[in-house]
ZADONU-605149 format. One record per residue: residue number from 1; residue in three letters; chain; x, y, z of N, C-alpha, C in turn. Coordinates in steps of 0.1 Angstrom, whole numbers, plus 2048, in hexadecimal, padded with zeros to 3 digits. Example, Ala and Ser with C-alpha at 12.3 -4.5 7.8 and 13.67 -1.06 7.14 Angstrom:
PT   lumza   lumkol   vodo   n_X   n_Y   n_Z   ca_X   ca_Y   ca_Z   c_X   c_Y   c_Z
PT       1      ALA      A   884   7C7   84E    87B    7D3    84E   884   7DF   84E
PT       2      SER      A   880   7EA   847    889    7F5    847   881   800   84F
This chain:
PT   lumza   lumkol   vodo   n_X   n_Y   n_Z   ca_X   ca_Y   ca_Z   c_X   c_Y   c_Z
PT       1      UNK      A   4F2   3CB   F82    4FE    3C8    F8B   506   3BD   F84
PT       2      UNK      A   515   3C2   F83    51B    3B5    F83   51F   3A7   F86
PT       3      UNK      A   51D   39F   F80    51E    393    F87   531   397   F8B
PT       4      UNK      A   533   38D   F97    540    38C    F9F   54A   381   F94
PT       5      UNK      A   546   37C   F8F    54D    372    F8A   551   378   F79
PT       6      UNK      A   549   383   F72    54E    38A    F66   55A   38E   F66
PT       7      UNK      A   564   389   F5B    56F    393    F5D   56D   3A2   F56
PT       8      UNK      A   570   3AB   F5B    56F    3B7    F5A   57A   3BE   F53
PT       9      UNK      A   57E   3C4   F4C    58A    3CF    F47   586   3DA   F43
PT      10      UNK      A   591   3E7   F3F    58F    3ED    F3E   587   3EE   F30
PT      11      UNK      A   583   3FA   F2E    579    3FF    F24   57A   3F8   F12
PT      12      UNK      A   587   3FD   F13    590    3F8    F02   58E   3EB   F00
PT      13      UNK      A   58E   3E2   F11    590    3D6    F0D   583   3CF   F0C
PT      14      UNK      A   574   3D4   F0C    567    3D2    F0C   563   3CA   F01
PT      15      UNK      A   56A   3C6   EF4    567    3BE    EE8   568   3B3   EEA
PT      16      UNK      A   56E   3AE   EF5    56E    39E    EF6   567   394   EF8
PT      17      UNK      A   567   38D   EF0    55A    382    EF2   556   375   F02
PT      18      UNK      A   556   36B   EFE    554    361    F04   55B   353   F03
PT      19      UNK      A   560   34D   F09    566    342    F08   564   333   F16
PT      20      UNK      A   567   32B   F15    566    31F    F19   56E   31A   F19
PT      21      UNK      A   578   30F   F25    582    30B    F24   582   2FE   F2C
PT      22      UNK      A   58C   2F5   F2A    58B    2E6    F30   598   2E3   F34
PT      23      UNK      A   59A   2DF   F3E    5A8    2D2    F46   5A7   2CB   F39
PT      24      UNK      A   5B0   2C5   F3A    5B2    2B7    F33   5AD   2AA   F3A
PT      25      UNK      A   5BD   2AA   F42    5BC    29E    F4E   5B4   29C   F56
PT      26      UNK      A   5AE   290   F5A    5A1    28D    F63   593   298   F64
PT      27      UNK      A   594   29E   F55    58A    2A1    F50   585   2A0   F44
PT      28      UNK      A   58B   29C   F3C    586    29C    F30   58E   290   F2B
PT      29      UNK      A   599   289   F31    59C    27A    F2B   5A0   277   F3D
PT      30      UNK      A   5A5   26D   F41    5A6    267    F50   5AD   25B   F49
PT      31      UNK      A   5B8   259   F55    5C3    251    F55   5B9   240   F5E
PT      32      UNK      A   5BF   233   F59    5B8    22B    F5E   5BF   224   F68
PT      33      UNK      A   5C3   22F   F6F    5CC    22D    F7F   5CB   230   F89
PT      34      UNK      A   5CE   22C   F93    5C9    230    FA2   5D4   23C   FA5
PT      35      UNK      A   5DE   23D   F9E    5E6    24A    F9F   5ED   254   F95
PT      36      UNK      A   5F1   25A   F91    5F9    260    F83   608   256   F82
PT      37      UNK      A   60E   258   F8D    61B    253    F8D   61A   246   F88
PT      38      UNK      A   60E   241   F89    610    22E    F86   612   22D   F77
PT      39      UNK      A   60F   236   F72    618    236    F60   622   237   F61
PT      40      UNK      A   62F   23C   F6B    63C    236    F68   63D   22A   F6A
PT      41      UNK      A   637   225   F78    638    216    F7A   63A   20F   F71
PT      42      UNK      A   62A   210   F66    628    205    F5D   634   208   F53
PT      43      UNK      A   636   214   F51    644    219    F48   64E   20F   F4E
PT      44      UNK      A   64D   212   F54    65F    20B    F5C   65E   1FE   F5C
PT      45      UNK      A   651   1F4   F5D    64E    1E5    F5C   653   1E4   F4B
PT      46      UNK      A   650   1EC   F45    654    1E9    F34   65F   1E9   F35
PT      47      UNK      A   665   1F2   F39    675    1F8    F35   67C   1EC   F38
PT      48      UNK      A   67A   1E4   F44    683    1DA    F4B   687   1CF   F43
PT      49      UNK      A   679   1CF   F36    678    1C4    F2B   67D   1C3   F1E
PT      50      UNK      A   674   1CD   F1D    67A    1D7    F12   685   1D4   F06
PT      51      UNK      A   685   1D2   EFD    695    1CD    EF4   697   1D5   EED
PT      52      UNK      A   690   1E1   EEE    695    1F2    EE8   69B   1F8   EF4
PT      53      UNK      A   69A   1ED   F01    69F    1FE    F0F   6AB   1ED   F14
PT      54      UNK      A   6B1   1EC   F09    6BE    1E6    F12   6C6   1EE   F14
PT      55      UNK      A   6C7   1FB   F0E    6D8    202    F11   6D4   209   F1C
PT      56      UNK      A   6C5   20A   F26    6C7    20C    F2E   6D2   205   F3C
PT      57      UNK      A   6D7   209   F47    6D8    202    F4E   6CD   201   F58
PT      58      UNK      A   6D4   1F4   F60    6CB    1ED    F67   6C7   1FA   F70
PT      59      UNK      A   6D1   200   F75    6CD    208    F85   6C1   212   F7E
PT      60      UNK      A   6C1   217   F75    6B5    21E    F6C   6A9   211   F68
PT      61      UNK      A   6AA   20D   F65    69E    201    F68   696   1FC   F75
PT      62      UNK      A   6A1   1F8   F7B    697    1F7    F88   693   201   F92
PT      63      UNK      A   697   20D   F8A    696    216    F92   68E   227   F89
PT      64      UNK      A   687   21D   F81    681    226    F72   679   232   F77
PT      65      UNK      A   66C   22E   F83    661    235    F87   669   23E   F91
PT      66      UNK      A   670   23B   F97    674    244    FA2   67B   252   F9A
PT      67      UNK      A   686   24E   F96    691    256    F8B   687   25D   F80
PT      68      UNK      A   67A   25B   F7C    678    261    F72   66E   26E   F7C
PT      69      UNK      A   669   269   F81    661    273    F8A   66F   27C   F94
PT      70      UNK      A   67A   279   F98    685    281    F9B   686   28A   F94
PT      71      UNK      A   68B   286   F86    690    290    F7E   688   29A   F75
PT      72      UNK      A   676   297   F75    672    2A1    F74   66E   2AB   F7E
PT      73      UNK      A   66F   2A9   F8A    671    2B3    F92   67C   2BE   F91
PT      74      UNK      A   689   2B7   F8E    694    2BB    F8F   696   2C4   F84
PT      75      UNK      A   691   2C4   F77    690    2C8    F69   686   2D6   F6B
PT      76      UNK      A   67B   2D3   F70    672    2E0    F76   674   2E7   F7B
PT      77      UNK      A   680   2E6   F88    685    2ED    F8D   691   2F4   F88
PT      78      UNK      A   698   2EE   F7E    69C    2F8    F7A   69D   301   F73
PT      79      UNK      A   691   2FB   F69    68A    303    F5A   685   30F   F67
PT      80      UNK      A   67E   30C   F71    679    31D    F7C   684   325   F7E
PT      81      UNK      A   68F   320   F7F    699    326    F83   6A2   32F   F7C
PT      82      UNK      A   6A3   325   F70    6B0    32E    F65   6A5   333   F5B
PT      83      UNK      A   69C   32B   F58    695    331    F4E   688   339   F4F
PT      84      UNK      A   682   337   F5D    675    33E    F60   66E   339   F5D
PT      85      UNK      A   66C   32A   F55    661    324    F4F   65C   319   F57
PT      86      UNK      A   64D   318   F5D    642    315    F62   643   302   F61
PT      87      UNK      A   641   303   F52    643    2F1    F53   64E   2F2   F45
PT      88      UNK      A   650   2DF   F45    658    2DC    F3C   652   2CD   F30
PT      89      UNK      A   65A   2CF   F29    653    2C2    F1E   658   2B5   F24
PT      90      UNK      A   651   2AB   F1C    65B    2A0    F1E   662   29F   F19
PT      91      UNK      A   668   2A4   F11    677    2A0    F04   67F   2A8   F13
PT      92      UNK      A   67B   2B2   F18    685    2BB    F21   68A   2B1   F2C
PT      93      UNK      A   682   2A9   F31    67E    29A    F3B   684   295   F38
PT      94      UNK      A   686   28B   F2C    694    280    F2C   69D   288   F23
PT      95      UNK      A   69F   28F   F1B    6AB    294    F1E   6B2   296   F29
PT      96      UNK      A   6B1   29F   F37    6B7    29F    F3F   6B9   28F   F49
PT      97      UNK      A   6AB   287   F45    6AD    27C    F4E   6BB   274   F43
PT      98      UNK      A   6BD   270   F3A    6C7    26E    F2F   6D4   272   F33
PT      99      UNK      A   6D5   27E   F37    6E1    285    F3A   6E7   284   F4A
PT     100      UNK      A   6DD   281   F52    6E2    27F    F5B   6E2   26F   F62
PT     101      UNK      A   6DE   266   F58    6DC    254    F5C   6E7   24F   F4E
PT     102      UNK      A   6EA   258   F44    6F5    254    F3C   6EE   24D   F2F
PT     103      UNK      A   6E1   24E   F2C    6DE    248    F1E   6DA   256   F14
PT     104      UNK      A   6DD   254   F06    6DE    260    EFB   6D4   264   EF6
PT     105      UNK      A   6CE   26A   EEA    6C4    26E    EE2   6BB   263   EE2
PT     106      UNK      A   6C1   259   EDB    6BB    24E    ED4   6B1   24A   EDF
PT     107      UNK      A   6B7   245   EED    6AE    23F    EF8   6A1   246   EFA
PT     108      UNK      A   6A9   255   EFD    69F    262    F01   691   261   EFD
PT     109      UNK      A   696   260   EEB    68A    261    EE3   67D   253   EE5
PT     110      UNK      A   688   246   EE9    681    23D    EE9   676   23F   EF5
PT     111      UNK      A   67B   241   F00    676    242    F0F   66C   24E   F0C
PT     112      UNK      A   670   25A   F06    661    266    F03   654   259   EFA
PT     113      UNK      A   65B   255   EF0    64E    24B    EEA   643   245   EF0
PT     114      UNK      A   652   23B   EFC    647    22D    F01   63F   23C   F0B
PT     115      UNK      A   641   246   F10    63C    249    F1D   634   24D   F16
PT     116      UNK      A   62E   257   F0D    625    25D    F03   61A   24F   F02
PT     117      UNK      A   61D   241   EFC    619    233    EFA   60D   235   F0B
PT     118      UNK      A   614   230   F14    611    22B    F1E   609   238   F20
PT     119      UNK      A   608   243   F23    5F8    24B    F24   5F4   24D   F1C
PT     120      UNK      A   5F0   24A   F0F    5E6    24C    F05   5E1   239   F07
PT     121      UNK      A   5EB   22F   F06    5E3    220    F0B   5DC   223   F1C
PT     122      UNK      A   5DE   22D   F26    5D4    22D    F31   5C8   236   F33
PT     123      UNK      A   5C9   23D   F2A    5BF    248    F2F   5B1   248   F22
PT     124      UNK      A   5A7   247   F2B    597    247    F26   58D   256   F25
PT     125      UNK      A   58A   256   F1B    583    262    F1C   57C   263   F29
PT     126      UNK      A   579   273   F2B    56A    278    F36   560   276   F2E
PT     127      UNK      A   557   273   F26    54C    274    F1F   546   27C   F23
PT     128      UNK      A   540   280   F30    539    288    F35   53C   299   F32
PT     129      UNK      A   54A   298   F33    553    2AB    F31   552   2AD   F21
PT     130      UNK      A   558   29F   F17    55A    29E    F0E   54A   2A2   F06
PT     131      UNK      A   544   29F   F06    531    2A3    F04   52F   2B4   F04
PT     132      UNK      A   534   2B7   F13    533    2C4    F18   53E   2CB   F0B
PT     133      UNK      A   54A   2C9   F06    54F    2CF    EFE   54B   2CE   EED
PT     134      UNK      A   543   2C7   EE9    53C    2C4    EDF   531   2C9   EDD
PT     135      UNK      A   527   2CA   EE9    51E    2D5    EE7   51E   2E1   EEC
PT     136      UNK      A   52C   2E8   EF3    52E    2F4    EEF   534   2F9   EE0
PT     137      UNK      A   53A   2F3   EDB    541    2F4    ECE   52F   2F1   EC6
PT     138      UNK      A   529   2E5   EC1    521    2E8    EBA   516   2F6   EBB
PT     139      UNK      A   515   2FE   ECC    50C    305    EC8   516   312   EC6
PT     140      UNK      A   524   312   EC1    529    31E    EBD   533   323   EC7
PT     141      UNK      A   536   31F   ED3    540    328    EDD   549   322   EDC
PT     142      UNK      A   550   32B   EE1    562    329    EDF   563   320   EEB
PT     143      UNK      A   56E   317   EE5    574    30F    EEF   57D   309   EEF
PT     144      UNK      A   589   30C   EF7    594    309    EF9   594   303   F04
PT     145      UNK      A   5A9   2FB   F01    5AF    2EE    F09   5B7   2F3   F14
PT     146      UNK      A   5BB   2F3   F1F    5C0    2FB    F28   5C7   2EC   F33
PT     147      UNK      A   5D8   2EC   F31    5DB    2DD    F38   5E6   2E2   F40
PT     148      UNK      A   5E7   2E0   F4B    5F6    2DE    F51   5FE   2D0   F51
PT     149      UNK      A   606   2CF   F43    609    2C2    F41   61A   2BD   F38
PT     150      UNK      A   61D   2BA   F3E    62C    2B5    F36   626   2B2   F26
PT     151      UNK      A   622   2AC   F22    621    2A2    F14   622   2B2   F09
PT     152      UNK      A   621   2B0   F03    61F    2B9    EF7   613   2BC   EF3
PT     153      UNK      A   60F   2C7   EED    606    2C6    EEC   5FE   2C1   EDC
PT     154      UNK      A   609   2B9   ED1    604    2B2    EC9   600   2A2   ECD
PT     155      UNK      A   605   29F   ED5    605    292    EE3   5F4   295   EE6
PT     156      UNK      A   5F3   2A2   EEA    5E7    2A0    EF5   5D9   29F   EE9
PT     157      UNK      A   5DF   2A8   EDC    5D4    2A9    ED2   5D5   29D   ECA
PT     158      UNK      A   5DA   294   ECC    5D8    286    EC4   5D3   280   ECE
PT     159      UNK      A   5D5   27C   EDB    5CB    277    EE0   5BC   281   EE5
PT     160      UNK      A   5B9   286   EE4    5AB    28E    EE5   5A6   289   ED9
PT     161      UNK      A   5AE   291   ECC    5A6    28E    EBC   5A0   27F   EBF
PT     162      UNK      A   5A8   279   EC3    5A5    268    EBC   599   264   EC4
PT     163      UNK      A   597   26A   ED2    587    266    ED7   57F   270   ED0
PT     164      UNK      A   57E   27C   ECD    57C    282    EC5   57E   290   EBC
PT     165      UNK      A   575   290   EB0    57F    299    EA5   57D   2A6   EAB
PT     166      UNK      A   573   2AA   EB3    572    2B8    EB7   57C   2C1   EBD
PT     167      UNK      A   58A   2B7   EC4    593    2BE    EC7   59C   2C0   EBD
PT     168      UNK      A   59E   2BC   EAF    5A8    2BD    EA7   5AB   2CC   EA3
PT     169      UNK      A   5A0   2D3   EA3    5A8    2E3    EA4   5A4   2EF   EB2
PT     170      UNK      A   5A0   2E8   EBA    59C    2EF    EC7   5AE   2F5   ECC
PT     171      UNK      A   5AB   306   ECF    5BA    30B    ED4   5BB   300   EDD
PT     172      UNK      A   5C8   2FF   EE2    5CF    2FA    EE9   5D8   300   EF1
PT     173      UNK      A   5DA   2FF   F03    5E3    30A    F06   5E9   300   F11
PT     174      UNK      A   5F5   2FB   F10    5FB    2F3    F16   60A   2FB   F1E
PT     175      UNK      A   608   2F0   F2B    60F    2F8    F34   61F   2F9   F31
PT     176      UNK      A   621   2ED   F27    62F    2E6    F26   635   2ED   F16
PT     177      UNK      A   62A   2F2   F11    629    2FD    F01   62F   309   F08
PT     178      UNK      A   626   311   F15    62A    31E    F16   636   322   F22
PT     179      UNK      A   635   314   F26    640    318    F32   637   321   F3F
PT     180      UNK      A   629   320   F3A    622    328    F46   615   31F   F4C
PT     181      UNK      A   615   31F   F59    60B    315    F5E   5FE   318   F65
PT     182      UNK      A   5F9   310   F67    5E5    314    F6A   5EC   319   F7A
PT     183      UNK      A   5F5   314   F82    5F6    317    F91   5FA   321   F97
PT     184      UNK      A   601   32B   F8B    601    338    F8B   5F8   343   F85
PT     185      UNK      A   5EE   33C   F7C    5E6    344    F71   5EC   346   F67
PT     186      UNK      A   5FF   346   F62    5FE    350    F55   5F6   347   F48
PT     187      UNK      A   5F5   339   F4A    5F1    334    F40   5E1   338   F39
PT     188      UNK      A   5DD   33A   F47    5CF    341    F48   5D1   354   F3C
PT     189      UNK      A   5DA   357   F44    5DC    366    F3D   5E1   363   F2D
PT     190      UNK      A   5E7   35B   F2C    5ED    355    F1D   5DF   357   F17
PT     191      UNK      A   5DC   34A   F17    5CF    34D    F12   5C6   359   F10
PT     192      UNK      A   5BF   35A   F1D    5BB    369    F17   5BC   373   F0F
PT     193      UNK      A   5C9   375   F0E    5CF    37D    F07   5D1   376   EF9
PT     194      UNK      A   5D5   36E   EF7    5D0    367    EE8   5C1   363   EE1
PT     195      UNK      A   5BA   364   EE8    5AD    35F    EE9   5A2   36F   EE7
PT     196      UNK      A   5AF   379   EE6    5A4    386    EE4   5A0   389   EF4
PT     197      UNK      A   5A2   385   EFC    59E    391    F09   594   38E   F09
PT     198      UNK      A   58A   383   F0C    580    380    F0C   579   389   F1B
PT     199      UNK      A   56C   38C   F19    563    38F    F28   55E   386   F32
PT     200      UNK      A   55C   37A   F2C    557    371    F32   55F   365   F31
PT     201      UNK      A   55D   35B   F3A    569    34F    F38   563   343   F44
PT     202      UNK      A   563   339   F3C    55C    32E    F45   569   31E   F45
PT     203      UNK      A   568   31D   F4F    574    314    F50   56E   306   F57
PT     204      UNK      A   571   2F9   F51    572    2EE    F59   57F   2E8   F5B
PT     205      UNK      A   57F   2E3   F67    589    2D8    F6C   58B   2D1   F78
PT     206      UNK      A   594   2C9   F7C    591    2C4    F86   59C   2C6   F91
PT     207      UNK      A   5A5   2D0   F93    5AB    2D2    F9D   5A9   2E0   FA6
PT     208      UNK      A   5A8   2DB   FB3    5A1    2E9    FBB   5AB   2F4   FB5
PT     209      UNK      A   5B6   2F2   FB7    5C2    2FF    FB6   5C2   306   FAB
PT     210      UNK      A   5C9   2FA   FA0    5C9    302    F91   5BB   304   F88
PT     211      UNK      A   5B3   2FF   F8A    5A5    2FC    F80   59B   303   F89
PT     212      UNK      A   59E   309   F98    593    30D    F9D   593   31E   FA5
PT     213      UNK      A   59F   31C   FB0    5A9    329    FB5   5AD   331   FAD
PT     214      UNK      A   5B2   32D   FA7    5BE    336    F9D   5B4   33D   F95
PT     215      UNK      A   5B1   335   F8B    5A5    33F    F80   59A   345   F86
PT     216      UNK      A   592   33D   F8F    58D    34C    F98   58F   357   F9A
PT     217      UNK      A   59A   358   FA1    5A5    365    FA4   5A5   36E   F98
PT     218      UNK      A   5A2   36A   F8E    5A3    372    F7D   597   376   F7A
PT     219      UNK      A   58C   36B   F80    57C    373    F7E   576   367   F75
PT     220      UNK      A   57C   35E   F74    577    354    F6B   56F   348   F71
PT     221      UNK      A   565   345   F67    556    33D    F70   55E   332   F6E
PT     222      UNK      A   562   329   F7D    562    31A    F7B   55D   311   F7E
PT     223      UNK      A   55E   304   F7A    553    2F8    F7F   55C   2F2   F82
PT     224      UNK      A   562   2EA   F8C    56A    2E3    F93   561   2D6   F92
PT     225      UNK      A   567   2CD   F86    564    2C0    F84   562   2B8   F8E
PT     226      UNK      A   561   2AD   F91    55B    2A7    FA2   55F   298   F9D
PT     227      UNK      A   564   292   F91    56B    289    F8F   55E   27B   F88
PT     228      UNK      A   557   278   F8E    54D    26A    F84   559   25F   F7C
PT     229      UNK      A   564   25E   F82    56D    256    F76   571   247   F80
PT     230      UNK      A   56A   249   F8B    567    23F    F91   56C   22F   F8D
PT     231      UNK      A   569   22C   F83    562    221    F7E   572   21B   F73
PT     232      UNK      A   57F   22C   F6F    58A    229    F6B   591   229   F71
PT     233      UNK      A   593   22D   F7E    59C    22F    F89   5A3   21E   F8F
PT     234      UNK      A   5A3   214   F86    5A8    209    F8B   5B5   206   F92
PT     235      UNK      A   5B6   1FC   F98    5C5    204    FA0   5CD   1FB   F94
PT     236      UNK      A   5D9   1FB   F95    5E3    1FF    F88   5E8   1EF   F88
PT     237      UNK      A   5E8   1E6   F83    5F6    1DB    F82   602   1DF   F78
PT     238      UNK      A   60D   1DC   F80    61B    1E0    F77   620   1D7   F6B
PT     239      UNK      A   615   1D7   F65    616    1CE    F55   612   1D8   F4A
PT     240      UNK      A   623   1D2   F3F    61F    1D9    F34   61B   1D6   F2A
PT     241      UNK      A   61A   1C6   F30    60F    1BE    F21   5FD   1C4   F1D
PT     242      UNK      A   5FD   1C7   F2B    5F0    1CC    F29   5EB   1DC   F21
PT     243      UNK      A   5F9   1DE   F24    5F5    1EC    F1A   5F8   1E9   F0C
PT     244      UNK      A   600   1E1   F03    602    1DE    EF6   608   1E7   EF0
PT     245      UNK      A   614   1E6   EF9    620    1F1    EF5   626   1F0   EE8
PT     246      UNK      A   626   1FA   EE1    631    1F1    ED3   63D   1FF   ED2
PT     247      UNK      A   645   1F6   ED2    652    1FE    ED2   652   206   EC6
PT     248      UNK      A   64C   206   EBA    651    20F    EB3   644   21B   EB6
PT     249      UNK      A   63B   216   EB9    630    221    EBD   632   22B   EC9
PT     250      UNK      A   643   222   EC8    644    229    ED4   642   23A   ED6
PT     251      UNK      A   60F   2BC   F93    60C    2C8    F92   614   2D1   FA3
PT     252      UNK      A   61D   2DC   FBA    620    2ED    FBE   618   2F3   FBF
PT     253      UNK      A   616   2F5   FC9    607    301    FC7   613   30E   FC8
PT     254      UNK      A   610   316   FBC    61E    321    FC5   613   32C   FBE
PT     255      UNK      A   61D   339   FC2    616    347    FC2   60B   34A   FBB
PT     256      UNK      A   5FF   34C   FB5    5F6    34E    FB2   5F5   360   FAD
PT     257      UNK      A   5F8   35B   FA1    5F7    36C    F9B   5F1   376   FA4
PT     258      UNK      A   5F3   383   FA5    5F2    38B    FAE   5E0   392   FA4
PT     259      UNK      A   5DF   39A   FAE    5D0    3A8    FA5   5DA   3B1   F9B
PT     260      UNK      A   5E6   3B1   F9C    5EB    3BC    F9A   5EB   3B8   F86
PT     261      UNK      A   5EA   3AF   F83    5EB    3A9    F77   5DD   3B2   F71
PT     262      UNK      A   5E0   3B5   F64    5D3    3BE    F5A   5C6   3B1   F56
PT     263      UNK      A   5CF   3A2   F5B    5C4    399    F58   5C0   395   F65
PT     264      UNK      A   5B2   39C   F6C    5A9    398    F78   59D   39D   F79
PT     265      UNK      A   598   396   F80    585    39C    F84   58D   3A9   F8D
PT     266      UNK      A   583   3B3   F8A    584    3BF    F97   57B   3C4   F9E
């Protein structure tokens, strides 16, 4: 008998092997905040000081966290609209915030830096997931990166590599790379389908919807991470001394892929 959770295909597609896959966020590195948003904050506590972000104006200053979390909404929504694409980068983020608060390339680039700066200075490894992907890799199985995430995905593989080297050539399938996201599956089908059509597929992460519902629905075994980060979750002060900023270093639940797709359990 079949196990319920195999994914199944047609006959042709029977060569496919096995694979393993990982969240990123609040599973395998964890922000040292009591919320995601509180990295604009601390963003926006720099900016105010800052003697690279004077050509901002003030009303963008004191008004850094709110505006920058506006306008990636607003940017998402329209990359869904005109372009059909899922998520967007951050260069896509302050460009449009740039264009519509009145500062040029130069700032943009600055403001992508410090904010790149400010989560790679907050976020601590999982050790626990991080182990789990080291000794699946030492005893031979495939194992790929799977993120719903603005940053890039050379951003997300410089911070991984540097806690450690095992991710420096692990695929990588980022939501802000393919324009497709875990909350609909295609990112899930992306893969697959690069990955050879695998039979079997095991997934961790830590959000019920995208890392737990969604890949289900495709037939894929998941473990819905349960968090232990306890201990980084401090609540946030809006200081950017503490991070050691240097200026020159400077998720919608919506439709859920249908059965009708050639990638599902049946």
């Amino acid at each position: 008998m079949r196990k319920e959770t195999e994914i199944l295909y047609p006959e042709e597609r029977k060569d496919g092997g096995e694979i393993h896959s990982f969240d990123v966020f609040d599973t395998l590195i964890a922000r040292q905040t009591s919320t995601p948003l509180a990295v604009w904050d601390i963003l926006g506590a720099y900016v105010k000081e800052a003697p690279e972000c004077e050509g901002l104006s003030s009303f963008v200053k004191e008004n850094f966290s709110s505006l920058r979390q506006q306008i990636e909404i607003l940017v998402k929504f329209r990359a869904g609209r005109i372009q059909q694409r899922e998520d967007v980068t951050l260069s896509d983020i302050y460009t449009a915030f740039g264009e519509n608060e009145g500062f040029g390339q130069r700032m943009q680039g600055i403001l992508c830096a410090l904010e790149r700066k400010v989560e790679a200075d907050l976020l601590r490894p999982v050790l626990r997931n991080i182990n789990r992907v080291k000794s699946l890799v030492q005893a031979g199985k495939r194992v790929v990166i799977i993120s719903d995430m603005y940053l890039e995905e050379g951003t997300i593989r410089r911070i991984l590599t540097k806690i450690d080297p095992v991710f420096e050539t692990l695929p990588m399938y980022i939501s802000s790379k393919y324009g497709a996201a875990k909350y609909t599956g295609k990112i899930y089908q992306i893969a697959w389908e690069k990955e050879g059509k695998p039979r079997r597929w095991f997934h961790c992460g830590d959000d019920p919807l995208r890392d737990n519902a969604v890949p289900a629905k495709f037939g894929i075994q998941c473990d819905l991470y349960g968090g232990g980060n306890a201990p980084l979750r401090k609540r946030h002060r809006c200081s950017f001394r503490t991070l050691q900023i240097s200026s020159t270093s400077c998720r919608n639940s919506a439709t859920i892929a249908q059965r009708g797709s050639a990638f599902h359990c049946l």
